[in-house]
PDB file of N, CA, C, O and CB in Angstrom:
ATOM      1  N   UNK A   1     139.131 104.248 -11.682  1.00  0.00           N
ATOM      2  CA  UNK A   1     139.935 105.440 -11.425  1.00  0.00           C
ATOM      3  C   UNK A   1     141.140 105.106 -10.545  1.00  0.00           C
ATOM      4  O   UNK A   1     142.089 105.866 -10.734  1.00  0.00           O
ATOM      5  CB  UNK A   1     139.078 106.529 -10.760  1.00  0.00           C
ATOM      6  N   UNK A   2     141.324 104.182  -9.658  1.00  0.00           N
ATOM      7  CA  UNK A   2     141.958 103.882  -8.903  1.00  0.00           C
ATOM      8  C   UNK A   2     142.992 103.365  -9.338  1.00  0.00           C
ATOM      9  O   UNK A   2     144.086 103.258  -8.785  1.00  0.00           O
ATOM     10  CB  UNK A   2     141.456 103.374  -8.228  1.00  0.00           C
ATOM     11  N   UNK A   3     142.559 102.933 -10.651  1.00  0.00           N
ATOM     12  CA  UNK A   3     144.090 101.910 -11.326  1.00  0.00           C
ATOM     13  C   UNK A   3     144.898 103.465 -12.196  1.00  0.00           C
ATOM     14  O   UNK A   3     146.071 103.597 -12.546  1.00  0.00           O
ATOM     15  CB  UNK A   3     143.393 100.031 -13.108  1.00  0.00           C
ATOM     16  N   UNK A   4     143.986 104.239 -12.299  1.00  0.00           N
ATOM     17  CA  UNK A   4     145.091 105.524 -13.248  1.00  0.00           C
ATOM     18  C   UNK A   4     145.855 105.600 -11.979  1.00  0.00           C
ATOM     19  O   UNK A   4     147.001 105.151 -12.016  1.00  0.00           O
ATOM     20  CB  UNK A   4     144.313 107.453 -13.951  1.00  0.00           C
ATOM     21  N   UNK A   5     145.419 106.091 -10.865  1.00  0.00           N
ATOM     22  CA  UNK A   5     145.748 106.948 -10.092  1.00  0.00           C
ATOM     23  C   UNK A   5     146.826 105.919  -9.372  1.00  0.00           C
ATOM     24  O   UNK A   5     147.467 106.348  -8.412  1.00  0.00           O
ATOM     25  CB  UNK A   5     144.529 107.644  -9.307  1.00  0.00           C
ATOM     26  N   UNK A   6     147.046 104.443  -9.871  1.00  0.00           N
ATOM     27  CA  UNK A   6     148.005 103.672  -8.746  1.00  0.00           C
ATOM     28  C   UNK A   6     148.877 103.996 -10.124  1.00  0.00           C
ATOM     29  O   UNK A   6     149.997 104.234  -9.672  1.00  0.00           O
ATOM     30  CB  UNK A   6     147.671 101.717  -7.935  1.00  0.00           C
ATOM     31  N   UNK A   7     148.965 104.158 -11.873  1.00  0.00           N
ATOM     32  CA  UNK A   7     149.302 103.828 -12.432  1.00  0.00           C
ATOM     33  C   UNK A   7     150.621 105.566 -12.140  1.00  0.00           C
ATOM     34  O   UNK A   7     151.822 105.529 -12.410  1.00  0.00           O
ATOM     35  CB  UNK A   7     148.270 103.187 -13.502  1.00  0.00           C
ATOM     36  N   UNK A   8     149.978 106.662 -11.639  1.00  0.00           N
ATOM     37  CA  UNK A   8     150.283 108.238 -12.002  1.00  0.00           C
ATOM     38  C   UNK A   8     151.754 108.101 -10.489  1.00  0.00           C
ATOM     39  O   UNK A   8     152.745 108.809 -10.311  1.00  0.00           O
ATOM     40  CB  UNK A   8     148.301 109.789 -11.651  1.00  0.00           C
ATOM     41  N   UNK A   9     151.230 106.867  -9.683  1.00  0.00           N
ATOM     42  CA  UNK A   9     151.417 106.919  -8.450  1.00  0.00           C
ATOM     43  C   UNK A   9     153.247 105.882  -8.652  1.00  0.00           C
ATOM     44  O   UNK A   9     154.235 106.049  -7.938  1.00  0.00           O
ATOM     45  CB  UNK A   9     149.795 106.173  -7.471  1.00  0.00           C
ATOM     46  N   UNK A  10     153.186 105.443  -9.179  1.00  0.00           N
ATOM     47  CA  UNK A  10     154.421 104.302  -9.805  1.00  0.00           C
ATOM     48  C   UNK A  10     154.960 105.652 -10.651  1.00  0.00           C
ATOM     49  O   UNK A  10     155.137 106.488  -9.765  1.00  0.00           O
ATOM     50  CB  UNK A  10     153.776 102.512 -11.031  1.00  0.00           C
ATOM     51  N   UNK A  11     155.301 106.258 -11.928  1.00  0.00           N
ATOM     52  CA  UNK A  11     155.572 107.153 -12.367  1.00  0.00           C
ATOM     53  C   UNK A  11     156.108 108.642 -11.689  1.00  0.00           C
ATOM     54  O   UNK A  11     157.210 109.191 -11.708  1.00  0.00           O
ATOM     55  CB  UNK A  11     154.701 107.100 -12.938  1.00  0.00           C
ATOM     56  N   UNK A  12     155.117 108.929 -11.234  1.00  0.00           N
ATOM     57  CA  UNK A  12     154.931 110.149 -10.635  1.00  0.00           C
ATOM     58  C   UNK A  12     154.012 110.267  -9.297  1.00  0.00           C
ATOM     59  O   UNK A  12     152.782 110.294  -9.270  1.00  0.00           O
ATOM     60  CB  UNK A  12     154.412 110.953 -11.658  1.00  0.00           C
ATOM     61  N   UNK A  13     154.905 110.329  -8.196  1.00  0.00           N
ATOM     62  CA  UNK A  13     153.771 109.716  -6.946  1.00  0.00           C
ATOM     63  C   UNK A  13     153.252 111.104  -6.449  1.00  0.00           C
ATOM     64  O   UNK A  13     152.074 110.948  -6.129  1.00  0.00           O
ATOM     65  CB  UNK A  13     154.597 108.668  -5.402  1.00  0.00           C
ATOM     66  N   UNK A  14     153.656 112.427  -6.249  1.00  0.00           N
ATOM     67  CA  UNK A  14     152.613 113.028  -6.401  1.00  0.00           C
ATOM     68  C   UNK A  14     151.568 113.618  -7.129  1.00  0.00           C
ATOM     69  O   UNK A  14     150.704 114.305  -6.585  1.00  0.00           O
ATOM     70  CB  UNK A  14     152.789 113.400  -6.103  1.00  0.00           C
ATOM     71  N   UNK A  15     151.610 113.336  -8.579  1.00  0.00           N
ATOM     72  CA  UNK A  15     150.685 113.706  -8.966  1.00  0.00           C
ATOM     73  C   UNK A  15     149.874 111.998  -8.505  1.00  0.00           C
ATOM     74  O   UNK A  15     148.671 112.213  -8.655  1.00  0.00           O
ATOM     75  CB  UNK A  15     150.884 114.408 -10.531  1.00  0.00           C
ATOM     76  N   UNK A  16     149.954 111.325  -8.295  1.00  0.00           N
ATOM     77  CA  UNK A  16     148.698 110.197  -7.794  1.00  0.00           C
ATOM     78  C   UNK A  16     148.456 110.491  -6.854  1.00  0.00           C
ATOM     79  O   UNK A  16     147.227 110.439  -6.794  1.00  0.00           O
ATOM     80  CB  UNK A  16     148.820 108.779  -7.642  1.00  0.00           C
ATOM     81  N   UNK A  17     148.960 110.906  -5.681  1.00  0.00           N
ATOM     82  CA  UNK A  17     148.234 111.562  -4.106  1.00  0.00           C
ATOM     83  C   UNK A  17     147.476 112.595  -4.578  1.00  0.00           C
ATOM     84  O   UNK A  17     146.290 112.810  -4.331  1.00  0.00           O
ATOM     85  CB  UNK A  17     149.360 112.271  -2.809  1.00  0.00           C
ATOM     86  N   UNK A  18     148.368 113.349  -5.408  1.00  0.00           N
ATOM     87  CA  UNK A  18     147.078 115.098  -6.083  1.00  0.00           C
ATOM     88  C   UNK A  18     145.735 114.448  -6.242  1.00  0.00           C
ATOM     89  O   UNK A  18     144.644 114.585  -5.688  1.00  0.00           O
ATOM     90  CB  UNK A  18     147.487 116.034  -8.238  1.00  0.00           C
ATOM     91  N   UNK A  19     146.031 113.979  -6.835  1.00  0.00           N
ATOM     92  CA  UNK A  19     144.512 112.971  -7.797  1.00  0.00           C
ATOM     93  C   UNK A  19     144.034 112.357  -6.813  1.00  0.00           C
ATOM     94  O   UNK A  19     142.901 111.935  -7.043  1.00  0.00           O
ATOM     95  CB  UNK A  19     144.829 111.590  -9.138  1.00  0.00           C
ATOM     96  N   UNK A  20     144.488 112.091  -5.641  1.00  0.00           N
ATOM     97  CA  UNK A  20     143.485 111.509  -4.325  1.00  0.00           C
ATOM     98  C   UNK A  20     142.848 112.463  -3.363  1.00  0.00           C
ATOM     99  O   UNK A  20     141.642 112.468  -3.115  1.00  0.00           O
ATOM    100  CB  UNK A  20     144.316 110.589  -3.324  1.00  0.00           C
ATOM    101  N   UNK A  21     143.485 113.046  -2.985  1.00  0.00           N
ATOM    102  CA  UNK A  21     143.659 114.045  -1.754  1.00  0.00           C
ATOM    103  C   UNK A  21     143.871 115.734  -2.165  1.00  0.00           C
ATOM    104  O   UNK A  21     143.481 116.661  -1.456  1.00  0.00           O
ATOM    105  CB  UNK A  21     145.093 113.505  -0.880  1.00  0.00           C
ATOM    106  N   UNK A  22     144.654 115.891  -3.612  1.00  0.00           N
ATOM    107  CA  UNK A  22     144.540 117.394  -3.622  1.00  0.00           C
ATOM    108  C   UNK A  22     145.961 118.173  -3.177  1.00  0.00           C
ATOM    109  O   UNK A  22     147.043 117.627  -3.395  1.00  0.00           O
ATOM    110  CB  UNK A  22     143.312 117.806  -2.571  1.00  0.00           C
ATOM    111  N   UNK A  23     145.878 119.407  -2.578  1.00  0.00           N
ATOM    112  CA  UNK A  23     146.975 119.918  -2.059  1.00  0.00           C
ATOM    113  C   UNK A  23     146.533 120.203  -1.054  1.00  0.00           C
ATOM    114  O   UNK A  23     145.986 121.271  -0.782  1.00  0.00           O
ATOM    115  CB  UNK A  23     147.624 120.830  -2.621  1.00  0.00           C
ATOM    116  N   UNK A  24     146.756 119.027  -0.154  1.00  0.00           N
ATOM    117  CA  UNK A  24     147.148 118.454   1.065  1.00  0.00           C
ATOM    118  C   UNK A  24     148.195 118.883   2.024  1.00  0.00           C
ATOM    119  O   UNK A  24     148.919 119.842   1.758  1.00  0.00           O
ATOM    120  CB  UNK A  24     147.430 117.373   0.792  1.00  0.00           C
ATOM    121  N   UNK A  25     148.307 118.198   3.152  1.00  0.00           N
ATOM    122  CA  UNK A  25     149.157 117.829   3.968  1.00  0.00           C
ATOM    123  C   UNK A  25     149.940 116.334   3.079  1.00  0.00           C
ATOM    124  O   UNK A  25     151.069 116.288   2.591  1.00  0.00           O
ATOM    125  CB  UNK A  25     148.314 117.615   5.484  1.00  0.00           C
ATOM    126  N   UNK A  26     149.040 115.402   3.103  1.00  0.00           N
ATOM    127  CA  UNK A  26     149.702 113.879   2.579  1.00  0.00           C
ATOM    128  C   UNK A  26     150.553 114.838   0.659  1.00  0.00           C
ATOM    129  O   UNK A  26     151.474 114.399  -0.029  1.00  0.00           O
ATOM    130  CB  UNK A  26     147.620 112.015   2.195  1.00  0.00           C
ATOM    131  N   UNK A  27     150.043 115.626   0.524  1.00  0.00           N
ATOM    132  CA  UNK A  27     150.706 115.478  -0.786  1.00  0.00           C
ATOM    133  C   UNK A  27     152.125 116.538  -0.867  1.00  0.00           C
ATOM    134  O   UNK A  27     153.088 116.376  -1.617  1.00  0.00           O
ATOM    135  CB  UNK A  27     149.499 115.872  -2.018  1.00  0.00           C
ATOM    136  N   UNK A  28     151.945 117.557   0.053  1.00  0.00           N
ATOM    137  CA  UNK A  28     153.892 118.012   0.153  1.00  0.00           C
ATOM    138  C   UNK A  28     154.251 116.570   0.987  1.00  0.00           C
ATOM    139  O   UNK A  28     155.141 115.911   0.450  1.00  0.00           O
ATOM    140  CB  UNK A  28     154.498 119.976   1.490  1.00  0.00           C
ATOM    141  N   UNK A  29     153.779 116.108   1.998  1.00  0.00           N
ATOM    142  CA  UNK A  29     154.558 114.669   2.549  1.00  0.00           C
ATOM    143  C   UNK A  29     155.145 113.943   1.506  1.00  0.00           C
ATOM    144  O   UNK A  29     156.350 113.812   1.722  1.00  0.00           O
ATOM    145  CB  UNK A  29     153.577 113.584   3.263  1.00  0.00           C
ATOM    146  N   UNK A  30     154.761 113.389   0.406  1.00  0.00           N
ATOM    147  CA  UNK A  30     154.998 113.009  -0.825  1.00  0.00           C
ATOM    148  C   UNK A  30     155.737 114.156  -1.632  1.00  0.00           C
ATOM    149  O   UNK A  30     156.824 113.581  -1.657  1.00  0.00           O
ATOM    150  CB  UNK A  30     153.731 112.593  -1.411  1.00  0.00           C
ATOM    151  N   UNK A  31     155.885 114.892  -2.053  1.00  0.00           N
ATOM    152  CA  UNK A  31     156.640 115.806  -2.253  1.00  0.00           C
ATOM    153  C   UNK A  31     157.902 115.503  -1.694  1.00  0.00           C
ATOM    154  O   UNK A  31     158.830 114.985  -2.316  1.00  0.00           O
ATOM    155  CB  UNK A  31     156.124 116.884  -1.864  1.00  0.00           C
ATOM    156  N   UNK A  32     157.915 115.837  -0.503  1.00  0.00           N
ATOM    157  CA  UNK A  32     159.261 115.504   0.594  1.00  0.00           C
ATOM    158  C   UNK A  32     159.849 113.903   0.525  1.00  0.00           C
ATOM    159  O   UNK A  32     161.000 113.473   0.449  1.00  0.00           O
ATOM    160  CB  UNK A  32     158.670 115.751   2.398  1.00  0.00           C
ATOM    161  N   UNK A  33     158.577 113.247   0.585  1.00  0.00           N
ATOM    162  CA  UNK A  33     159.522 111.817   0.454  1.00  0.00           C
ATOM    163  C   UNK A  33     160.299 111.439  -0.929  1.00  0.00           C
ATOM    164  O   UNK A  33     161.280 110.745  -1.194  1.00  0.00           O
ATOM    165  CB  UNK A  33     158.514 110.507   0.689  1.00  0.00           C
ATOM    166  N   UNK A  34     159.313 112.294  -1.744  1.00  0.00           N
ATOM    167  CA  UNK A  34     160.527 111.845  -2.826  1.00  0.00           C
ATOM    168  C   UNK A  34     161.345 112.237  -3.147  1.00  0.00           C
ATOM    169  O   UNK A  34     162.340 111.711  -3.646  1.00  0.00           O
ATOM    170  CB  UNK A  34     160.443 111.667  -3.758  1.00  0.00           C
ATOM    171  N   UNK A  35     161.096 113.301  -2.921  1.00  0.00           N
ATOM    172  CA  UNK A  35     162.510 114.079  -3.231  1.00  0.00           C
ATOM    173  C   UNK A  35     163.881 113.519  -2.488  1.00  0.00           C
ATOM    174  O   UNK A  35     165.056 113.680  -2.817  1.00  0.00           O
ATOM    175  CB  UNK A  35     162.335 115.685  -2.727  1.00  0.00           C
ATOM    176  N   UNK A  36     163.406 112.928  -1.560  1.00  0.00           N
ATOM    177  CA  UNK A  36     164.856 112.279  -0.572  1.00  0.00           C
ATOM    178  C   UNK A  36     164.578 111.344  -1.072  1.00  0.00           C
ATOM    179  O   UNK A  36     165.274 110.588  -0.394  1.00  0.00           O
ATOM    180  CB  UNK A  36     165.103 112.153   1.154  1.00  0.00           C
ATOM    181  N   UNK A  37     163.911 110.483  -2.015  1.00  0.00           N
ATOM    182  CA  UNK A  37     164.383 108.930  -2.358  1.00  0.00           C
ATOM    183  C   UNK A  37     163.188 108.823  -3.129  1.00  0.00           C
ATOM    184  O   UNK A  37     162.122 109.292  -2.730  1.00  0.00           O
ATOM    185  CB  UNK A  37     164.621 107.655  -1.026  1.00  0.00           C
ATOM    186  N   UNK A  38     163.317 108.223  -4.222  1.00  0.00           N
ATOM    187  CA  UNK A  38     161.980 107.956  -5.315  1.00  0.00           C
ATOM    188  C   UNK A  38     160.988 106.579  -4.678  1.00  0.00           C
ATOM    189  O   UNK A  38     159.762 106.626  -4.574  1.00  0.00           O
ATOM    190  CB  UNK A  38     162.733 107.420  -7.199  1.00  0.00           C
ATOM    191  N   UNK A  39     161.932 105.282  -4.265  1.00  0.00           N
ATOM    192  CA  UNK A  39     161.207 104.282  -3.694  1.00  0.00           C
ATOM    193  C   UNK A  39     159.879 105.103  -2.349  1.00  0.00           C
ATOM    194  O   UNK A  39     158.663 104.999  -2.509  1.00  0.00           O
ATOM    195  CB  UNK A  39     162.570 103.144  -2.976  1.00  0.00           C
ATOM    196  N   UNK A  40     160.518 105.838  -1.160  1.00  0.00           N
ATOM    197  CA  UNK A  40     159.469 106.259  -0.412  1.00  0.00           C
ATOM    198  C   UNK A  40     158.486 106.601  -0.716  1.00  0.00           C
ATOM    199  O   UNK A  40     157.420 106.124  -0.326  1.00  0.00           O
ATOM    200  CB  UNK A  40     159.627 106.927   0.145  1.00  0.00           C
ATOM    201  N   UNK A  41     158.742 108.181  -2.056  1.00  0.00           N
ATOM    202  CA  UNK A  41     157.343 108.194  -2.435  1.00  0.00           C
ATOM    203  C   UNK A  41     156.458 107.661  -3.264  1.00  0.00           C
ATOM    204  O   UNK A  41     155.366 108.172  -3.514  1.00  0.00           O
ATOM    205  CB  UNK A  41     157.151 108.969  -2.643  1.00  0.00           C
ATOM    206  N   UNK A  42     156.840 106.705  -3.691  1.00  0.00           N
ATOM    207  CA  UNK A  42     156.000 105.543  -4.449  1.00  0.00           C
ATOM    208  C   UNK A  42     155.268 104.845  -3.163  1.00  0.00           C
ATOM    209  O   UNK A  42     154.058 104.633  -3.091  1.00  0.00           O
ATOM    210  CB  UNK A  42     157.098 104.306  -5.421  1.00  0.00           C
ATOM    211  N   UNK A  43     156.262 104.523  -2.139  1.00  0.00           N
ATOM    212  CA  UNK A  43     155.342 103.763  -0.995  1.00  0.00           C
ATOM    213  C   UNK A  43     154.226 104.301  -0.493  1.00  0.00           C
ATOM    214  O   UNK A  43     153.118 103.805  -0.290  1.00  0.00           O
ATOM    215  CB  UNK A  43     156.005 103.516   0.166  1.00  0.00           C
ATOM    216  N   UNK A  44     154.681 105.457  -0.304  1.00  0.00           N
ATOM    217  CA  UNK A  44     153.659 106.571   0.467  1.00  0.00           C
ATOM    218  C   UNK A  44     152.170 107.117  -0.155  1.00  0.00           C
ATOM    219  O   UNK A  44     151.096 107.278   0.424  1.00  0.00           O
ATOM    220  CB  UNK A  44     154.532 107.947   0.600  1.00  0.00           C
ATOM    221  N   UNK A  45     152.642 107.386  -1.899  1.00  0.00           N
ATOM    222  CA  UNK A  45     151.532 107.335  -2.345  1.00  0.00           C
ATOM    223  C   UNK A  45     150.858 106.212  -2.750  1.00  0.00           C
ATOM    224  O   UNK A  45     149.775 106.564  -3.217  1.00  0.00           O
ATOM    225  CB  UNK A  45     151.546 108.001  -3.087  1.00  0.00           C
ATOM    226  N   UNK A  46     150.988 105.114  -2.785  1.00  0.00           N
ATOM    227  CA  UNK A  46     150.425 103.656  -3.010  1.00  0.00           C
ATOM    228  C   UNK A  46     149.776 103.422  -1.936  1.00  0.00           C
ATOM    229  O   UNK A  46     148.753 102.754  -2.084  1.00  0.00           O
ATOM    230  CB  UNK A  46     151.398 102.518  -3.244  1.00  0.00           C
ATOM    231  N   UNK A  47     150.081 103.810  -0.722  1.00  0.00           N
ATOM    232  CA  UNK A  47     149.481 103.446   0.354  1.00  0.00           C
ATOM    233  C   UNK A  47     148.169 104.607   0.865  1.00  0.00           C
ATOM    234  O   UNK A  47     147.243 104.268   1.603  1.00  0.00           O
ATOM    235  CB  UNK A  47     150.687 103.256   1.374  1.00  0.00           C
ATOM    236  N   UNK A  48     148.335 105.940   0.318  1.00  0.00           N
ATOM    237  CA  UNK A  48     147.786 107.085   0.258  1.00  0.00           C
ATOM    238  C   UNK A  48     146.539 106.408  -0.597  1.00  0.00           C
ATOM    239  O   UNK A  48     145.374 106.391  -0.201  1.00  0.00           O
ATOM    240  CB  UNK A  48     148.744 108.333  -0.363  1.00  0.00           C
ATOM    241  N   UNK A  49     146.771 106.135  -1.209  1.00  0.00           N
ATOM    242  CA  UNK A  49     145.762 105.929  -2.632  1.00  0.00           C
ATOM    243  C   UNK A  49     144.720 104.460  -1.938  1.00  0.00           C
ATOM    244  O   UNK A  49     143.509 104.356  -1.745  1.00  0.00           O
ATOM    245  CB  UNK A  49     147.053 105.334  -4.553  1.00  0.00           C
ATOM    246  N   UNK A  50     145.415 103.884  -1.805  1.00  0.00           N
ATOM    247  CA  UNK A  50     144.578 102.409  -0.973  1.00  0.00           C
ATOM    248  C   UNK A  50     143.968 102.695   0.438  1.00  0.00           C
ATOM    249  O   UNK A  50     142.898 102.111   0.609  1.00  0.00           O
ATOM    250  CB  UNK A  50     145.784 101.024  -0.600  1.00  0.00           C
ATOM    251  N   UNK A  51     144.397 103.458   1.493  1.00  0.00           N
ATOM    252  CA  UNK A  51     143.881 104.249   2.293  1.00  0.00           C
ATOM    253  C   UNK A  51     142.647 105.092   2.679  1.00  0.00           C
ATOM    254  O   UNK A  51     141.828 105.041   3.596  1.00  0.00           O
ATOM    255  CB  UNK A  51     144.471 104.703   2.224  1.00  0.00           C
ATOM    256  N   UNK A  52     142.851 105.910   1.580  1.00  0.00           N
ATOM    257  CA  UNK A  52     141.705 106.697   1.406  1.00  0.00           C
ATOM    258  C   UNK A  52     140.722 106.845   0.469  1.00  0.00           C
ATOM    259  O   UNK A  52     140.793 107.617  -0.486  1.00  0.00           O
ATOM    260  CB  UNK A  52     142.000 107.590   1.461  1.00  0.00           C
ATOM    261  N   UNK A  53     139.496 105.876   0.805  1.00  0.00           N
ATOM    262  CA  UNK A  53     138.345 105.605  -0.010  1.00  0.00           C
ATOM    263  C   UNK A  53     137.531 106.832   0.192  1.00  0.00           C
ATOM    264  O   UNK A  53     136.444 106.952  -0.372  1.00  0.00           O
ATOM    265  CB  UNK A  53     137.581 104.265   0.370  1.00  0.00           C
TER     266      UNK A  53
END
């Protein structure tokens, strides 16, 4: 599951935090980071996703 969710997370990084965490705090954060820059929220949710087991 982890490889969809790094795969949703490269593409579309909040729907890969959704798919971790839900509607969150971390997932408007992601929301927000990407919207100001696509690289952040790829970082943010890649790291979201490896983070939280």
């Amino acid at each position: 599951m982890d490889i969809l969710r790094l795969l949703c997370a490269i593409f579309v990084p909040p729907l890969g935090v959704f798919l971790q965490v839900g509607f969150g705090t971390d997932f408007w954060i992601n929301v927000v980071l990407t919207l100001f820059g696509y690289i952040p929220g790829i970082i943010h949710a890649v790291w979201i996703i490896l983070s939280k087991k």
